[in-house]
C-alpha positions in Angstrom: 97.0 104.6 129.0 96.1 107.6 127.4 92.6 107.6 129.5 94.7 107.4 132.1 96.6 110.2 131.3 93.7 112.6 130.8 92.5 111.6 134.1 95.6 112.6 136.3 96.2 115.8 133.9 93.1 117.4 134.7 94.0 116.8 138.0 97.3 118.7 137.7 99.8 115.2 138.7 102.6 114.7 137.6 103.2 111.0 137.0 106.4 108.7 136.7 105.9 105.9 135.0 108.8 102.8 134.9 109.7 100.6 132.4 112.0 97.6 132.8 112.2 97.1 129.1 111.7 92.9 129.9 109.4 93.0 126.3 111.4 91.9 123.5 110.3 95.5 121.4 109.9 99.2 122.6 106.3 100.2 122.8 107.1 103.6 120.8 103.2 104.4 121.3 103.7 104.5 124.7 106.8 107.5 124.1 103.9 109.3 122.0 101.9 110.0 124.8 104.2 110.7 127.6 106.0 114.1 127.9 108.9 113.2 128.5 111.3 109.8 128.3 114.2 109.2 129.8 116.2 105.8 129.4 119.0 104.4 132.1 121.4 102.0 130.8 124.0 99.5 132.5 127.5 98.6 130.8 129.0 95.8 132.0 132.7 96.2 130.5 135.4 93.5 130.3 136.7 94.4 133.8 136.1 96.5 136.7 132.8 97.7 137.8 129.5 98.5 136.1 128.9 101.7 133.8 125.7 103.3 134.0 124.6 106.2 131.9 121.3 108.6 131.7 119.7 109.8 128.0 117.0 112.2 127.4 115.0 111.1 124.6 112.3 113.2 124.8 111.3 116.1 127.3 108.0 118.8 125.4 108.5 122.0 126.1 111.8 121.9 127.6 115.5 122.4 126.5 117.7 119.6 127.2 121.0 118.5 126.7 121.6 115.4 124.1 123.4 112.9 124.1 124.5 109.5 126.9 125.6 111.5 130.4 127.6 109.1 132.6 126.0 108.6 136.4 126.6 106.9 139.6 124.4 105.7 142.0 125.8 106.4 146.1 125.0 106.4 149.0 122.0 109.4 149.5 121.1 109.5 145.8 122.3 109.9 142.2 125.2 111.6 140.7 124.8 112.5 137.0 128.3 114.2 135.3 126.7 116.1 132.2 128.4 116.0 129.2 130.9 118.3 129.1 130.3 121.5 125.8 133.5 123.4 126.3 131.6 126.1 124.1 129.6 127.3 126.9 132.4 128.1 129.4 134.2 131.1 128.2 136.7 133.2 130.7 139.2 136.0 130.8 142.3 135.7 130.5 145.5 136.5 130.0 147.9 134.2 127.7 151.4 134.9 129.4 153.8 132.3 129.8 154.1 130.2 132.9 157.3 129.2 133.8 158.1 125.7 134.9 160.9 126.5 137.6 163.6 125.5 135.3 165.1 128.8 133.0 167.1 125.9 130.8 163.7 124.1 129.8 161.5 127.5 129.4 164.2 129.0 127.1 164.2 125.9 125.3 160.2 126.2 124.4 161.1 130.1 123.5 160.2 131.7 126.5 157.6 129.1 128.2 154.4 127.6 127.7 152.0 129.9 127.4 147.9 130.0 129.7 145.7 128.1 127.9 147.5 126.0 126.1 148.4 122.2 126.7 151.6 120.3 126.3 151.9 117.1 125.7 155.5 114.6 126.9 155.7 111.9 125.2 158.8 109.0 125.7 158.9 105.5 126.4 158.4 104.5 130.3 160.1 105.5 132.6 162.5 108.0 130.1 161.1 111.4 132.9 157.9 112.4 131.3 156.3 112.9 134.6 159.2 114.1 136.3 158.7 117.4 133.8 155.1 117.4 134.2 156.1 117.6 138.2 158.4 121.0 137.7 155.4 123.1 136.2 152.9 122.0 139.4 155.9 122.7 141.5 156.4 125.9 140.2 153.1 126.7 140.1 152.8 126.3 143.9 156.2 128.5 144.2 154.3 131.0 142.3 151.3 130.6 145.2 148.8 129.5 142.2 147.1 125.9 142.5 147.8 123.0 140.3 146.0 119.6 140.0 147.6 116.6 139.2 145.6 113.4 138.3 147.4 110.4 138.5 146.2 107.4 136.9 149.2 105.0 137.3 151.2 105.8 140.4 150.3 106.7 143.7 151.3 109.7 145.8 153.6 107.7 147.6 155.6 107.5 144.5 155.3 111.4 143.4 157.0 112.6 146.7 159.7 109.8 146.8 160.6 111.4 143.2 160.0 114.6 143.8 162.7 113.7 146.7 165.3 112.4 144.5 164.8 115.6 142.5 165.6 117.7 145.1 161.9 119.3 144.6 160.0 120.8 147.7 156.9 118.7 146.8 155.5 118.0 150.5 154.9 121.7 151.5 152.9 122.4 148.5 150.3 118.6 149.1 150.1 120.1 152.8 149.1 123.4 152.1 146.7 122.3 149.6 148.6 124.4 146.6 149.0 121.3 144.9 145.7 119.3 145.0 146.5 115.3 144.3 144.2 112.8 143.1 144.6 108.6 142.8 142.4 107.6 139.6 141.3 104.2 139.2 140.3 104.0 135.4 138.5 100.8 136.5 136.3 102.8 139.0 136.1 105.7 137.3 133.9 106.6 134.4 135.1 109.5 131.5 132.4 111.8 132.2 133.0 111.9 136.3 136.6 112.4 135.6 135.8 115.3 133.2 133.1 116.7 136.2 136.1 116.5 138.6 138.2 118.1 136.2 135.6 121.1 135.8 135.6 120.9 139.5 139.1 121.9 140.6 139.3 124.6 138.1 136.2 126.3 138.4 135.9 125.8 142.7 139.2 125.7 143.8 140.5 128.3 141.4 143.5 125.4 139.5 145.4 127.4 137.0 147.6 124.0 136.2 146.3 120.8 135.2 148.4 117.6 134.9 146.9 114.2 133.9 149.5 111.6 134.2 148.7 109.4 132.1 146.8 109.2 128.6 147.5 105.7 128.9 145.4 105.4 132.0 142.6 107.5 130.8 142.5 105.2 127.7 141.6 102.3 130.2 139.0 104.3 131.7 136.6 104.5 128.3 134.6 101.4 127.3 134.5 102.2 124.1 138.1 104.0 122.5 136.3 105.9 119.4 134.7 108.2 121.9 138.2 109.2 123.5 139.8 111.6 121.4 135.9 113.3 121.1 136.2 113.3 124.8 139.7 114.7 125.1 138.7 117.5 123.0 136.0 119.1 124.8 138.2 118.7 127.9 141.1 120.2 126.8 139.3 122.9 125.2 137.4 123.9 128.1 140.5 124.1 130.4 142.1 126.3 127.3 138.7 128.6 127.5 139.7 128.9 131.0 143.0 130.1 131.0 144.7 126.6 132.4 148.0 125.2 131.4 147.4 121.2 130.9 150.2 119.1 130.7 149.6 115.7 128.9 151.6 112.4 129.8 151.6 109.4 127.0 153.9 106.8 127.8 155.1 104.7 124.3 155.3 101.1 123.8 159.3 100.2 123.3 162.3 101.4 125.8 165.4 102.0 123.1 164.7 102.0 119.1 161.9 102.7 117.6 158.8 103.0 119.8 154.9 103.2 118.9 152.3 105.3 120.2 149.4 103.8 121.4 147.1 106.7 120.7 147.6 109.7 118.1 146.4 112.9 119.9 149.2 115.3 119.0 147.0 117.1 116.6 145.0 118.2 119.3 148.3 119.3 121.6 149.5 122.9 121.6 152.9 121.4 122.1 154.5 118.5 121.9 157.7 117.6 124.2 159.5 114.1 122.7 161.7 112.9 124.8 163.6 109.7 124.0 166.9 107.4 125.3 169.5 106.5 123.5 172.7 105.0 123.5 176.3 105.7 123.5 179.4 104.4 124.7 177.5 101.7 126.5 175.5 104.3 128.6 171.4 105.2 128.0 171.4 108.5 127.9 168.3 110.7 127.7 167.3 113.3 124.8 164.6 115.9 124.9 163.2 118.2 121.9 160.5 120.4 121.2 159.1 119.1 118.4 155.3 121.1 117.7 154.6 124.5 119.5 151.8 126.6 117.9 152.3 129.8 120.0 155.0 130.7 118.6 159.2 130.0 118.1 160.7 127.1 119.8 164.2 125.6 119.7 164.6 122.7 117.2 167.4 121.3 118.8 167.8 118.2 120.2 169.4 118.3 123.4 170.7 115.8 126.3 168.9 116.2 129.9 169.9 114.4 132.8 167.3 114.2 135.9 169.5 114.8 139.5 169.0 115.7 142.7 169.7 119.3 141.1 166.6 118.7 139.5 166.6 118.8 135.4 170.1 119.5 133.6 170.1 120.2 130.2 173.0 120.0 128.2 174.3 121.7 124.4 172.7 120.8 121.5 174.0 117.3 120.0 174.6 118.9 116.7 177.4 116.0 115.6 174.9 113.1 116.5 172.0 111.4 114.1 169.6 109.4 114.7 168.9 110.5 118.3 165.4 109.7 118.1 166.3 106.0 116.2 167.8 105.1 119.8 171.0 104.0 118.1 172.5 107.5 117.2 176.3 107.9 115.5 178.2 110.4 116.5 181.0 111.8 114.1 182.2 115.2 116.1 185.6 115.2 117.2 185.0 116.5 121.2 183.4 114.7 124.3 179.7 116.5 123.4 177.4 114.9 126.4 177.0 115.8 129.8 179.2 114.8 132.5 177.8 112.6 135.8 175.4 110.3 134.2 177.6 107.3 134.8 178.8 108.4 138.4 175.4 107.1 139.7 173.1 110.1 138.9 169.6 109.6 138.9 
């Protein structure tokens, strides 16, 4: 092999060698001699379809980037999603707050989420996490600016039948291309293609608000769960680099009482939304309170919200309740304290 090296180097050839690894041991002397190595591999996880993934071992003389990159193989070639280093993508900005269409809710995060940041809304299912995350790409396209929003576990079907019931002006926005939706199928879809799309719609098509809905989803997508919050990371931090407001959905595992959180990423969030139902009088009723903002001040209240065709109502602060967020609350005020029209059929 090395003869045969020397022989097509003096003849200035560059030569590809293959290697189907069928030997039960690497021949590492054969890595010696070549100039470069690079190694494909092929995950077959639990359930959907295959993973494959590209790693530079070795390249002389050249600057690479580390590390396993996830790849596809289509139709007219390959398609390699480097690993994303949010360090390298630096842009100017300016951190003002962007409004989500509702002055209730903005007041309530003292004054707005700010660009940059990211927000995360976290409740049991079904409690209007992704109604929320629907008012700030709304009102991004009111404001003529783009928004993505990545779904993972409904279908767009679904987002305009709520954003109907809500009384939002959803369809306009999808048909002038102001807010740019996307179907994810975590069992398709590999991390590191998600996180190139991602990089995509921000840095092409100019999206100044980013909405993955849901964490829970995303977590399917990864083979391996360490890797996720590593992941998550460099993508958030990348779209705060660029100026982007990402709001973050994580559904919980319980309806009413206490309720668990399949995956701890608050530490990474800039804010953190909790909304929660509860009960009284023999109605659920629904709570919302900000509960982590590092921007600066916030309301600590805890205050009722009702989701109508009006769009998002929220109501006085329950000062006379505790244990809102226990789901069984007791209430020793004096005066009818909740909102009026939750149990005359209002969505």
């Amino acid at each position: 092999m090395l003869a045969l090296k020397h022989f097509f180097a003096s003849r200035s050839c560059t030569v590809v060698l293959l290697d189907d690894m069928t030997s039960a041991q690497n021949d590492l002397q054969l890595h010696s001699i070549s100039h470069g190595v690079v190694l494909l591999e092929q995950l077959a996880i639990e359930y959907g379809a295959e993973r494959r993934r590209v790693r530079v071992v070795k390249m002389r003389g050249i600057e690479f980037r580390g590390g396993f990159h996830d790849m596809k193989i289509r139709k007219g070639g390959l398609d390699i999603y480097p690993r994303l280093i949010a360090a390298e993508h630096h842009a100017n900005f300016v951190g003002d707050p962007t409004p989500s269409g509702n002055a209730d809710l903005d007041n309530l995060l003292g004054g707005g989420l700010e660009r940059g940041t990211n927000a995360l809304l976290i409740g049991s299912a079904g409690v209007g996490k992704s109604s929320i995350a629907l008012h700030y790409a709304i009102a991004a396209g009111q404001r003529g600016e783009r928004a993505a929003f990545f779904a993972f576990d409904e279908g767009r079907g679904t987002l305009e039948a709520r954003a109907r019931s809500l009384g939002l002006e959803l369809d306009q926005a999808l048909d002038s291309g102001l807010i740019l939706f996307q179907q994810i199928d975590p069992a398709e879809m590999s991390p590191g293609e998600f996180a190139a799309i991602v990089r995509r719609r921000v840095e092409e098509d100019g999206v100044r608000v980013v909405v993955i809905d849901s964490l829970n989803g995303y977590l399917n997508a990864m083979p391996d769960g360490r890797f996720l919050i590593l992941q998550m990371h460099e993508l958030l931090s990348f779209l705060g680099q660029q100026g982007v407001l990402t709001i973050l959905v994580l559904a919980q595992h319980g309806l009413v009482g206490p309720s668990e959180t399949p995956l701890d990423i608050s530490y990474l969030s800039d804010a953190v939304l909790m909304l929660r139902f509860f009960e009284y009088g023999g109605t659920v009723r629904r709570a919302l309170s900000v509960v982590k903002k590092r921007s600066g001040y916030h309301e600590h209240t805890i205050r009722e919200f009702q989701l109508s065709r009006n769009g998002l109502t929220l109501g006085p602060p329950l000062k006379d309740f505790h244990g809102i967020f226990s789901g069984t609350p007791t209430y020793s005020g004096d005066s009818e304290p909740l909102l009026h029209g939750a149990s005359h059929g209002e969505k």
